[in-house]
SEPA-378117 format. One line per 2 residues: their letters; for each residue x, y, z of N, C-alpha, C. Coordinates in steps of 0.1 Angstrom, whole numbers. Last residue first. Layout:
# residues N
a = X,Y,Z,X,Y,Z,X,Y,Z  ...
# end
This chain:
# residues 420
xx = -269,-104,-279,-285,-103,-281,-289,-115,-284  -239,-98,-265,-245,-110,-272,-264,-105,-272
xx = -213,-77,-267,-227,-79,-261,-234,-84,-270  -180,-78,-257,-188,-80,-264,-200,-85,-259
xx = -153,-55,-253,-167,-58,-250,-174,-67,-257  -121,-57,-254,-131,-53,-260,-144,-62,-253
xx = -95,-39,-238,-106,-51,-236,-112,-47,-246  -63,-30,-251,-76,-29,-238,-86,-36,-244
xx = -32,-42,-237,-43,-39,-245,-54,-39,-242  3,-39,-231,-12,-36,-229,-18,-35,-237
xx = 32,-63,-232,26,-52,-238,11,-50,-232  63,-72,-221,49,-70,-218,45,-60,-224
xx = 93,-87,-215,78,-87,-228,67,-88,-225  118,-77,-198,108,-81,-199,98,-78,-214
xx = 144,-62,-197,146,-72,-206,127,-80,-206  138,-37,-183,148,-51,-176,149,-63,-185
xx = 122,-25,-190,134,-20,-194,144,-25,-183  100,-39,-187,103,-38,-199,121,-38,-199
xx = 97,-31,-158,99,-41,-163,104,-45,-177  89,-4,-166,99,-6,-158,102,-20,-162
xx = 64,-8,-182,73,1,-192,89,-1,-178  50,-16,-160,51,-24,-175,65,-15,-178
xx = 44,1,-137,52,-10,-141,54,-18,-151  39,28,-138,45,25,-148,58,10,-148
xx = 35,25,-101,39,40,-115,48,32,-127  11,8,-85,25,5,-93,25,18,-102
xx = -13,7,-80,-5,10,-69,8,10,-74  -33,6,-95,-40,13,-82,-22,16,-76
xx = -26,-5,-121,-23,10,-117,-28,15,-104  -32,-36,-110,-21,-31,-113,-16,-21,-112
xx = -60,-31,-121,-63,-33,-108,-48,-29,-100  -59,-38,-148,-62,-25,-143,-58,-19,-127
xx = -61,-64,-155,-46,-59,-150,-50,-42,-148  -80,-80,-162,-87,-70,-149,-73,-66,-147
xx = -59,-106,-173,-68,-95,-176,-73,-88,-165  -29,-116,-189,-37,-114,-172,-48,-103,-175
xx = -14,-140,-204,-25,-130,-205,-33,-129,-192  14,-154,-214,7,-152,-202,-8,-139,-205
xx = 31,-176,-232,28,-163,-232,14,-161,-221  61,-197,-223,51,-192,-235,45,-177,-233
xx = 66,-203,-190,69,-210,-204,57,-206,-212  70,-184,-165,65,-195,-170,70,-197,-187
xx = 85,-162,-150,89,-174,-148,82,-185,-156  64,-143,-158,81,-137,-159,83,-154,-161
xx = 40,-152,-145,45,-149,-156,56,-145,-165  47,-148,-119,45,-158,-120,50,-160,-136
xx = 48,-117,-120,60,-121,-117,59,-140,-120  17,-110,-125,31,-108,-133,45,-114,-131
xx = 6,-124,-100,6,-130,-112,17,-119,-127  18,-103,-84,25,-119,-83,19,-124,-94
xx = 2,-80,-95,20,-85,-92,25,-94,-89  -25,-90,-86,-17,-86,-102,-4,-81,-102
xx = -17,-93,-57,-28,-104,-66,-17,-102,-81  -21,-66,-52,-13,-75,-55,-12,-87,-61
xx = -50,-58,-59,-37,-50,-67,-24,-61,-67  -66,-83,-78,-68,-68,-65,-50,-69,-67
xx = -72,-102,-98,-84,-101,-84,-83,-88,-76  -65,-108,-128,-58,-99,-114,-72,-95,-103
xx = -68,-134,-142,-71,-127,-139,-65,-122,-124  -53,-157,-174,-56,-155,-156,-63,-141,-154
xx = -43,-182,-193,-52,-167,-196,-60,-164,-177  -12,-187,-197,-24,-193,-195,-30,-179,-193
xx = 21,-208,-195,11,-195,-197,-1,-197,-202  32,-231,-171,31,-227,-185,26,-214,-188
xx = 60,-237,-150,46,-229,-152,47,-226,-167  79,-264,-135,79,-251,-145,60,-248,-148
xx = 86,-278,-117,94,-276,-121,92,-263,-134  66,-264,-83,70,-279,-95,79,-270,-103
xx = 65,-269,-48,70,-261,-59,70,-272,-71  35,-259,-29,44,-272,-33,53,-271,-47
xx = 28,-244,-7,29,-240,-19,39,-251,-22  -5,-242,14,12,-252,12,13,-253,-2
xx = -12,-216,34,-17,-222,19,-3,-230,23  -38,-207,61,-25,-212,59,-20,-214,37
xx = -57,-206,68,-53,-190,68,-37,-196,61  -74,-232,57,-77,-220,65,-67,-209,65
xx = -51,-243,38,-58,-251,48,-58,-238,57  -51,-249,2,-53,-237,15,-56,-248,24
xx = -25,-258,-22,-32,-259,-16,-38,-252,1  -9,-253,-53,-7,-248,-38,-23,-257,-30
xx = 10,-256,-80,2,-266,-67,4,-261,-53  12,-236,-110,13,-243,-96,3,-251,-89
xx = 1,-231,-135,3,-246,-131,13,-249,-120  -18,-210,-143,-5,-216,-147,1,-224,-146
xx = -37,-217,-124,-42,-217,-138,-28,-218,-146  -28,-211,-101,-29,-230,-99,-31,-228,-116
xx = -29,-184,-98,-15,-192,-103,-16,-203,-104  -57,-185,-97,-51,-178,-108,-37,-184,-109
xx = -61,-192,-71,-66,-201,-78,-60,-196,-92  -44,-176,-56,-40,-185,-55,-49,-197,-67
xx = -55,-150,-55,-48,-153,-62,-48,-164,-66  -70,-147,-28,-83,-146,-39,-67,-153,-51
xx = -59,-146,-2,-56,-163,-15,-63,-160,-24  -70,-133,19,-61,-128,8,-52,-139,1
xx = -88,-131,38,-93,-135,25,-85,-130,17  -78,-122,65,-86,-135,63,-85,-143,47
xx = -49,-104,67,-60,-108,62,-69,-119,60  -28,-113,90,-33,-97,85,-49,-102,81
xx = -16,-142,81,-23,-135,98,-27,-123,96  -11,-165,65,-16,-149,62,-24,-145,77
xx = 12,-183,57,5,-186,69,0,-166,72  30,-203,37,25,-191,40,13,-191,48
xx = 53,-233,31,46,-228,33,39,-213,40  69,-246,7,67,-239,13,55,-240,17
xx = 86,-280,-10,73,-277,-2,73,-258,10  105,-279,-35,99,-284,-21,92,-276,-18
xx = 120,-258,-53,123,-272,-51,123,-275,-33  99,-234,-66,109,-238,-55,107,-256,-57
xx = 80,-221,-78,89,-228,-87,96,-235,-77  64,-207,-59,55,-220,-70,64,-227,-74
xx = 81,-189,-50,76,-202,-43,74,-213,-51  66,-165,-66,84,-171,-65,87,-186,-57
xx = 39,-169,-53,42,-171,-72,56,-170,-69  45,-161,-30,40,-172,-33,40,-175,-51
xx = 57,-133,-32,65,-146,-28,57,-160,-29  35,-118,-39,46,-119,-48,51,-133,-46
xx = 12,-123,-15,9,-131,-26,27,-130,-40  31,-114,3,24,-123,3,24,-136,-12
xx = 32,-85,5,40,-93,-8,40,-106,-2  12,-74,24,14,-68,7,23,-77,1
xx = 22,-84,50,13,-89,40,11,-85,24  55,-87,51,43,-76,49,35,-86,39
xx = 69,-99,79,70,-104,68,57,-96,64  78,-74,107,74,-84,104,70,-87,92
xx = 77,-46,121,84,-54,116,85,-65,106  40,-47,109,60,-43,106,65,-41,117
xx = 22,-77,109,27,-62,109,45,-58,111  30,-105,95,29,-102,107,27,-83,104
xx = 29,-139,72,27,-121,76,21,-118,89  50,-167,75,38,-159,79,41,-142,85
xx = 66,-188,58,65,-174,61,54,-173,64  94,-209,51,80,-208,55,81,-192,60
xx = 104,-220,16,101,-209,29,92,-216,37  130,-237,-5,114,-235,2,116,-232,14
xx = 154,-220,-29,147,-231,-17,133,-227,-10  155,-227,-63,147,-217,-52,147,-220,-41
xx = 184,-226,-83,179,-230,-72,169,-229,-61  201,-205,-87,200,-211,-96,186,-220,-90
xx = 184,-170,-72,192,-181,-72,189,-194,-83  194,-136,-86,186,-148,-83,191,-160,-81
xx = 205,-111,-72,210,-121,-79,200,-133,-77  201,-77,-64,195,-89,-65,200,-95,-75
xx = 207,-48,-49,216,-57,-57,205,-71,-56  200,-17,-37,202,-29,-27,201,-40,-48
xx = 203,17,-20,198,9,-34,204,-6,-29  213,34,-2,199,36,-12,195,27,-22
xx = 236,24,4,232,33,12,216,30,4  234,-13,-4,242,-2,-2,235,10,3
xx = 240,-53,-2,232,-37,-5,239,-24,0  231,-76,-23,239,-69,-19,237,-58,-19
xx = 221,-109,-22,213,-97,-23,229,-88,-17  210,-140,-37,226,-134,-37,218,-115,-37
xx = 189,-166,-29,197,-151,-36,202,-145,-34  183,-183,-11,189,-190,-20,195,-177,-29
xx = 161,-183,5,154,-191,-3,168,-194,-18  168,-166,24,172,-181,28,166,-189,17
xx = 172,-141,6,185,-148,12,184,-163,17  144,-136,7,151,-138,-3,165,-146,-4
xx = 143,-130,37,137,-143,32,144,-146,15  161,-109,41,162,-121,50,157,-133,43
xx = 143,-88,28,157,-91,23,162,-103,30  120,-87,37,121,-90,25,135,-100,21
xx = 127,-77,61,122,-90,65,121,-98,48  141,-54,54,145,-62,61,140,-75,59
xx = 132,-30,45,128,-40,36,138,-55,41  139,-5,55,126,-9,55,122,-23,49
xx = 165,-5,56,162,-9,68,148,-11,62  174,4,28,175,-8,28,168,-15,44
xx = 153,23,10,157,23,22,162,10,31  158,30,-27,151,29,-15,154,31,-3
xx = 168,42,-52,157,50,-47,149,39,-31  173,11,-75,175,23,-63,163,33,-57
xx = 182,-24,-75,167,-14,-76,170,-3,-67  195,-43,-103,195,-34,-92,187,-23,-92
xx = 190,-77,-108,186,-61,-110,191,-55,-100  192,-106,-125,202,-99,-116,201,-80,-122
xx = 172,-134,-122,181,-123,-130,188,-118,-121  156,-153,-124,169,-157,-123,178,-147,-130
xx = 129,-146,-116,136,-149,-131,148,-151,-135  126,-143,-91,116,-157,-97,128,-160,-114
xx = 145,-119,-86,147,-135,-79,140,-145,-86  127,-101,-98,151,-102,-99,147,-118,-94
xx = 107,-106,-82,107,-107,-96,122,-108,-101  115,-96,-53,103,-107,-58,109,-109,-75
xx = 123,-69,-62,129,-82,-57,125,-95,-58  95,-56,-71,107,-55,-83,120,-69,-73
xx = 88,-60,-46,80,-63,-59,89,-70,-69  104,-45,-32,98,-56,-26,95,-64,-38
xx = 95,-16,-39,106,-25,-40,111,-36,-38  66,-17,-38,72,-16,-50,87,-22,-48
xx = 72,-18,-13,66,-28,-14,67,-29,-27  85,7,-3,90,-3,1,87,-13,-8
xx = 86,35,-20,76,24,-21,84,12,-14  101,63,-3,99,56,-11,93,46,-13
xx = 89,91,15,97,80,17,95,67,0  76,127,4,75,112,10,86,104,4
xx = 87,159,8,91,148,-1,89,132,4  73,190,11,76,178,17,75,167,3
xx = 67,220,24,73,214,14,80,202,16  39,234,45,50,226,43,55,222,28
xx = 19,258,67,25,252,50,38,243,51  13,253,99,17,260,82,16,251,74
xx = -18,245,125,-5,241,114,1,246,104  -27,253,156,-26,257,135,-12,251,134
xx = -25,247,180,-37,256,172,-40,255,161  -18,212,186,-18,228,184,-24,234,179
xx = -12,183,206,-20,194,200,-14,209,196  8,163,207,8,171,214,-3,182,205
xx = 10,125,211,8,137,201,1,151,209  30,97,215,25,113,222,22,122,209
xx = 24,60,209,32,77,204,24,88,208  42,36,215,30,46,221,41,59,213
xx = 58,20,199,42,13,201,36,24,206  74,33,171,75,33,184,58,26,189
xx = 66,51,150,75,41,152,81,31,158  66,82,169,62,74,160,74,63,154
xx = 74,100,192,71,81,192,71,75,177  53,128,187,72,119,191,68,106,192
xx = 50,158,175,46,146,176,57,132,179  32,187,168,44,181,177,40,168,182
xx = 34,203,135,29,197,146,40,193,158  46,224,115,45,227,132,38,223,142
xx = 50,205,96,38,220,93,38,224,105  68,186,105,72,201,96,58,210,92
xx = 50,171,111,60,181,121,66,191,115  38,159,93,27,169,104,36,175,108
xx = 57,150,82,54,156,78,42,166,83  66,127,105,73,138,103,67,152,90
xx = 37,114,106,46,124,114,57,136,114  43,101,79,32,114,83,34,118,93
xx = 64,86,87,64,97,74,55,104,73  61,66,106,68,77,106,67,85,100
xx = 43,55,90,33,62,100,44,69,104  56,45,71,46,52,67,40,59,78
xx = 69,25,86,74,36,82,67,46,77  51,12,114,50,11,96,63,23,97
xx = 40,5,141,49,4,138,56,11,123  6,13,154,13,7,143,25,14,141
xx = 4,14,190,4,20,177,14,14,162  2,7,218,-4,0,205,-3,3,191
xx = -11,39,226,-10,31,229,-7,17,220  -13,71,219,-18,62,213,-10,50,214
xx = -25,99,240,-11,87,239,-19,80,233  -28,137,236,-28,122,232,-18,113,229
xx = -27,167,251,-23,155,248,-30,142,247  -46,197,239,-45,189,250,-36,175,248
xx = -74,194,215,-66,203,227,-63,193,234  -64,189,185,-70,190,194,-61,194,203
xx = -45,187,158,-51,200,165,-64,198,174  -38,161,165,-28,171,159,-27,185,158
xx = -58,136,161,-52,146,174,-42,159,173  -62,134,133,-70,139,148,-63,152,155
xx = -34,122,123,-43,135,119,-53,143,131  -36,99,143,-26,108,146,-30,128,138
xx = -61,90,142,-62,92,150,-46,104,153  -49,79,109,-65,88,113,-66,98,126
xx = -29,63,116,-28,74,108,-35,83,112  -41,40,133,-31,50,136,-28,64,133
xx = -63,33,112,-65,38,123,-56,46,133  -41,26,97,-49,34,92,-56,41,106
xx = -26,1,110,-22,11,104,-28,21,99  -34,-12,140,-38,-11,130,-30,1,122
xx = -26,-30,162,-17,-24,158,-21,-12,143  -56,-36,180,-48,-44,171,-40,-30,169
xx = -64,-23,201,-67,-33,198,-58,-39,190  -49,9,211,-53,0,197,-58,-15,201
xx = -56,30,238,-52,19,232,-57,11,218  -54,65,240,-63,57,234,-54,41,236
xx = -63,91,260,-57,83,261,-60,69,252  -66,124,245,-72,112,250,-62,101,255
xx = -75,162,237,-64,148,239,-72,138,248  -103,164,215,-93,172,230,-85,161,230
xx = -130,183,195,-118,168,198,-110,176,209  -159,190,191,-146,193,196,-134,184,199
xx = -180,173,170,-175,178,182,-163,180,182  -190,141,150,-191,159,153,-188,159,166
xx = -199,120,121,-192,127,134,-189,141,133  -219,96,103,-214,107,107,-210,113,120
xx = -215,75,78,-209,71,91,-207,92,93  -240,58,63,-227,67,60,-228,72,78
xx = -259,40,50,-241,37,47,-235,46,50  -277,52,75,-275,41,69,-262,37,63
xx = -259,64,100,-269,63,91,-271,57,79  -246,61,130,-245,53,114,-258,57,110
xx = -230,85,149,-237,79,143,-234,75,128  -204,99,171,-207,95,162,-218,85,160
xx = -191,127,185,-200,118,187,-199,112,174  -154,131,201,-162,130,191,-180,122,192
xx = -137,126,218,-148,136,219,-156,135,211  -112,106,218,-114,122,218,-124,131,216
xx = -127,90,219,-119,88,232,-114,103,229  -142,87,196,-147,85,205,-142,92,219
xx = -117,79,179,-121,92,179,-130,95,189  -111,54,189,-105,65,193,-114,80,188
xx = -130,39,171,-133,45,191,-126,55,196  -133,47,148,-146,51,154,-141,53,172
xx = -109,31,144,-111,45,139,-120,48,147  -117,0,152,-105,10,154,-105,27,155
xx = -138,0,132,-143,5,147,-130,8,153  -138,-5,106,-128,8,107,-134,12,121
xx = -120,-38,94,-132,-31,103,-124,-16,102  -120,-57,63,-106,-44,73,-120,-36,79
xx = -123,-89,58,-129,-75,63,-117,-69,71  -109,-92,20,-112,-92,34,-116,-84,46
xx = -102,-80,0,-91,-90,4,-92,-91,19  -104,-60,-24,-114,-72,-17,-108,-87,-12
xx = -99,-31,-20,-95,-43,-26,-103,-54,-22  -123,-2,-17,-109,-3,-17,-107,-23,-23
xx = -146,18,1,-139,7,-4,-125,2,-7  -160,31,30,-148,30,23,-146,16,17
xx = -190,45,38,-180,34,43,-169,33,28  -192,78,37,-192,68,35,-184,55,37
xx = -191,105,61,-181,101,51,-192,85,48  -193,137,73,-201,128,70,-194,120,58
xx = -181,158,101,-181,151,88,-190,138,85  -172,185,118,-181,174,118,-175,165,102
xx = -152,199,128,-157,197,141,-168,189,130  -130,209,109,-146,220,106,-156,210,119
xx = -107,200,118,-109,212,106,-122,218,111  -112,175,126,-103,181,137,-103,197,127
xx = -129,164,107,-132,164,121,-126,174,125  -109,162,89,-120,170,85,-130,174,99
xx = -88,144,95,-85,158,94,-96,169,97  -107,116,101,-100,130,110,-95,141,110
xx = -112,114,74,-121,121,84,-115,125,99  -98,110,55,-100,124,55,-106,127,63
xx = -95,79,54,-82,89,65,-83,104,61  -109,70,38,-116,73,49,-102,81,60
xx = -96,64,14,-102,76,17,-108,79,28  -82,40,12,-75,52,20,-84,63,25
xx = -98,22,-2,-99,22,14,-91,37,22  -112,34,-30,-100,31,-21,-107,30,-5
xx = -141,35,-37,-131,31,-49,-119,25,-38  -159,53,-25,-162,37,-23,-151,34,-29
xx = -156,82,-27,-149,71,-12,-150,61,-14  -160,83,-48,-149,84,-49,-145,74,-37
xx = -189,83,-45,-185,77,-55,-170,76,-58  -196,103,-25,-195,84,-25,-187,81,-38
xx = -170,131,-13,-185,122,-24,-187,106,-22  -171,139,15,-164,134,5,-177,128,-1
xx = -185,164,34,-188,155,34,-185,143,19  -174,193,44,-173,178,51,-179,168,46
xx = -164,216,22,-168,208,22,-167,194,35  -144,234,23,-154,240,23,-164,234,26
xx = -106,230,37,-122,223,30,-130,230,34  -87,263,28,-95,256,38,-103,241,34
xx = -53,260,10,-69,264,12,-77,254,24  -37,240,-9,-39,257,-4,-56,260,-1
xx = -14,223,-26,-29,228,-20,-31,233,-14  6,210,-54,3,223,-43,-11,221,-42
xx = 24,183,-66,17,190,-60,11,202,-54  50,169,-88,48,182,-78,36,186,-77
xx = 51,164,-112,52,154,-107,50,159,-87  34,186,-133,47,174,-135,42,164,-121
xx = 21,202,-111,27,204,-123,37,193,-118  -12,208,-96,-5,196,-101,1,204,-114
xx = -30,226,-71,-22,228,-86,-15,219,-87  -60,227,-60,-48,220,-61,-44,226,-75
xx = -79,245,-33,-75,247,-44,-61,236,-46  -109,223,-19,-92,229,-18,-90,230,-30
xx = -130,210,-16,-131,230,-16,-115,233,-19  -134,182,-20,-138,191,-7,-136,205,-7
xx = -126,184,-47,-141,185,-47,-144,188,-28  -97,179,-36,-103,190,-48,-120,192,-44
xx = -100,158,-26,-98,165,-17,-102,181,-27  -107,136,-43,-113,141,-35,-113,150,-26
xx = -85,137,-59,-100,145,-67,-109,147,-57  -63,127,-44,-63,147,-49,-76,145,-57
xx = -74,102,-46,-76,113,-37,-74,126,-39  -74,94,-73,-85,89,-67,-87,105,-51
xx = -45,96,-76,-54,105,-83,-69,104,-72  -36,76,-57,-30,90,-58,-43,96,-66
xx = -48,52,-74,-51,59,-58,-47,72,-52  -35,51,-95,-47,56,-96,-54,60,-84
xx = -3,72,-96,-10,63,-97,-25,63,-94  25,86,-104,19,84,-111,5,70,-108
xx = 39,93,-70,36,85,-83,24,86,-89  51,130,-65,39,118,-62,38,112,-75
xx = 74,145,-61,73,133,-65,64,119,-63  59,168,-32,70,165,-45,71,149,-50
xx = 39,187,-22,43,176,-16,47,170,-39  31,218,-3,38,212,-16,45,198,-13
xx = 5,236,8,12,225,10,18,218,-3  -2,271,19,3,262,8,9,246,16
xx = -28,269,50,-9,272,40,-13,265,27  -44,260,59,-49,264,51,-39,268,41
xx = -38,222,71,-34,237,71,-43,245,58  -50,195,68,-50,202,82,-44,217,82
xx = -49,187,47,-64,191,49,-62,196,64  -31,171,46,-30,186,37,-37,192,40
xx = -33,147,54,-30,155,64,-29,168,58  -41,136,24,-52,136,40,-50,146,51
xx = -15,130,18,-24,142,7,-39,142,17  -4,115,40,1,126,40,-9,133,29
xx = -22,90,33,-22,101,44,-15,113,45  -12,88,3,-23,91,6,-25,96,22
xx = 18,84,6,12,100,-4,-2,92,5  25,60,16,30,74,29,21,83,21
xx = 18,41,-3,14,42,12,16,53,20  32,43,-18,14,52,-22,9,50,-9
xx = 63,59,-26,56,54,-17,41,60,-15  80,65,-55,73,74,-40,64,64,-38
xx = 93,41,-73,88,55,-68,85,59,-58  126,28,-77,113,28,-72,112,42,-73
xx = 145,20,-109,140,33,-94,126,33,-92  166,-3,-116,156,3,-116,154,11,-110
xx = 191,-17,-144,189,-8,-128,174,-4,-131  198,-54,-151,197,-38,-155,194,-27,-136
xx = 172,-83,-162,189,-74,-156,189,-60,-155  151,-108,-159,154,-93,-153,167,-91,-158
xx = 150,-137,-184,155,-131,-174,160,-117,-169  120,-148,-190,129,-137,-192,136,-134,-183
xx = 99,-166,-194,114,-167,-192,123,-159,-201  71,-155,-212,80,-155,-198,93,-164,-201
xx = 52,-122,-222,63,-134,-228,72,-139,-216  25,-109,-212,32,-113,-207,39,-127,-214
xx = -2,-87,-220,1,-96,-223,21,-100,-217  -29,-75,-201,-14,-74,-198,-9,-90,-208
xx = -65,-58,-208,-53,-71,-206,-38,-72,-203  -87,-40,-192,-73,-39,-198,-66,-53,-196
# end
């Protein structure tokens, strides 16, 4: 699928993020811990969202999807997710704690997902360990079994998935678990609180140690996840490269702090309010330095946005990617428009010039194809991103949003051609 892209356009107008694909995929993971009905409301339209209600469907659960509203209902019949789905996202491996702590075994495949570097999942493996679990590798597929009970676990690193996994776990094991080290994210608030409304009991989250208190059974819940930070993040990113002025509702102005800080020192006029937050771009871009940290801290997911807003800056930024080793796969795509960035190991020095032409690029992985749209906004003529498929893993209808900020972007799908 191609993305064709007319740029210097300048954004204006209002927009509404969607539901956050970060909080729907653990939370449509943690479904798998009640046999209740579970109703989970305003899931975006996207291809990781689908990717998992099919896996969780084909583990035995009955799902009814109307409109935009969810229902699941029922035991998994199934421990062992298909490959062919688990290899697609990284998320899908956060079905094996539930599935663990459900039916005491599971057999899952290594997990794919973006290709933006190694994300280890021995995080995952030890705590489970630390609650009982045995586990073996058989060839690609990673199987575990046993009674889980409360543990005392430390993280290594802050990890956000491994958090999630180990909080599902523990949720109906016996006995108390402290998860030491624990990733900070709002998202890991948001499956909390939605394990708590099915009558888990769970405190800290958000917090470095969080108590998770076991129980027998979990109900049914009706629950509404937190909004896309990073979508909103996105859509800021982009108010700002195009010297427009959008207002983006539907969010949470504390989640997007470190966003809203850096936009401001690079020069844009941000004004915000209970749910929604005002972007004026600056005449002006000034040069950053930024390095991604976990949350609190500058999110590696808009990385790559702010470095295509960068490209244009008057003077030298620079980005310094501490999360992932291998997340510049971009960087040679925007040099195709005609920034000057250069890598020195985890570092890049984004040298701003005065204007980007348009040029035929490719989307490497989800974000990647958000900073090269937003690069696009800002260049001169007409932009064509192709692999923009990569785009629906995590955005609900960003073309048609964009659009209706004054943007020119239309889709078209590939044609094949095979040479004999």
């Amino acid at each position: 699928m191609n993305m064709l892209i007319n740029g210097k356009k300048e954004l204006k107008g209002q927009i509404e993020v969607s539901t956050s694909k970060n909080a729907c995929l653990p939370i449509l993971a943690a479904s798998l811990l009640s046999d209740e009905p579970v109703i989970i409301n305003n899931l975006p339209a996207i291809d990781d969202v689908e990717v998992i209600i099919e896996l969780i469907r084909q583990l035995g659960v009955n799902v009814k999807m109307q409109e935009k509203t969810l229902e699941l209902t029922g035991r998994p019949e199934q421990a062992a997710p298909p490959y062919e789905l688990v290899r697609r996202i990284r998320a899908s491996f956060l079905v094996m704690g539930p599935l663990l702590a459900r039916r005491g075994s599971v057999r899952i495949s290594f997990p794919g997902g973006c290709a933006i570097g190694n994300r280890p999942i021995d995080l995952h493996l030890k705590g489970l360990q630390v609650l009982g679990a045995q586990i073996k590798q058989l060839g690609g597929d990673i199987i575990a079994q046993g009674k889980l009970k409360g543990g005392h676990l430390y993280l290594d690193y802050p990890s956000v998935g491994a958090t999630e996994n180990l909080i599902m776990a523990a949720s109906l094991a016996a006995g108390t678990t402290y998860i030491e080290n624990a990733a900070l994210e709002p998202e890991i608030v948001d499956l909390a609180n939605f394990i708590n409304s099915m009558g888990g009991n769970i405190i800290g989250a958000g917090t470095n140690i969080i108590k998770i208190t076991g129980v027998k059974k979990l109900h049914g819940s009706n629950y509404t996840p937190i909004p896309d930070r990073i979508e909103a993040g996105t859509f800021m990113a982009a108010a700002a490269a195009s010297r427009g002025d959008v207002t983006i509702t539907n969010i949470v102005p504390e989640h997007l702090k470190a966003i809203t800080a850096k936009l401001i020192e690079s020069g844009a006029e941000i004004i915000e309010a209970e749910n929604q937050i005002r972007v004026k771009g600056p005449h002006k871009i000034k040069p950053l330095y930024i390095k991604t940290l976990p949350y609190p801290g500058f999110p590696t997911d808009m990385q790559a946005q702010f470095m295509a807003y960068l490209s244009n800056a008057e003077g030298s930024s620079i980005i310094t990617e501490s999360v992932f080793e291998n997340r510049f796969m971009h960087v040679q795509e925007l040099c195709r428009l005609g920034a000057s960035i250069k890598i020195e190991g985890r570092t890049a020095v984004v040298k701003g010039v005065k204007k980007l032409e348009g040029a035929i690029v490719k989307a490497t992985d989800l974000r990647a194809g958000a900073a090269l749209c937003i690069a696009a906004l800002m260049a001169q003529g007409t932009t064509i991103i192709t692999e923009s498929e990569h785009i629906d893993r995590g955005y609900e209808n960003l073309v048609e949003k964009l659009n209706s900020l004054g943007a020119e972007i239309i889709r078209k799908e590939t044609k094949r051609c095979i040479t004999v």
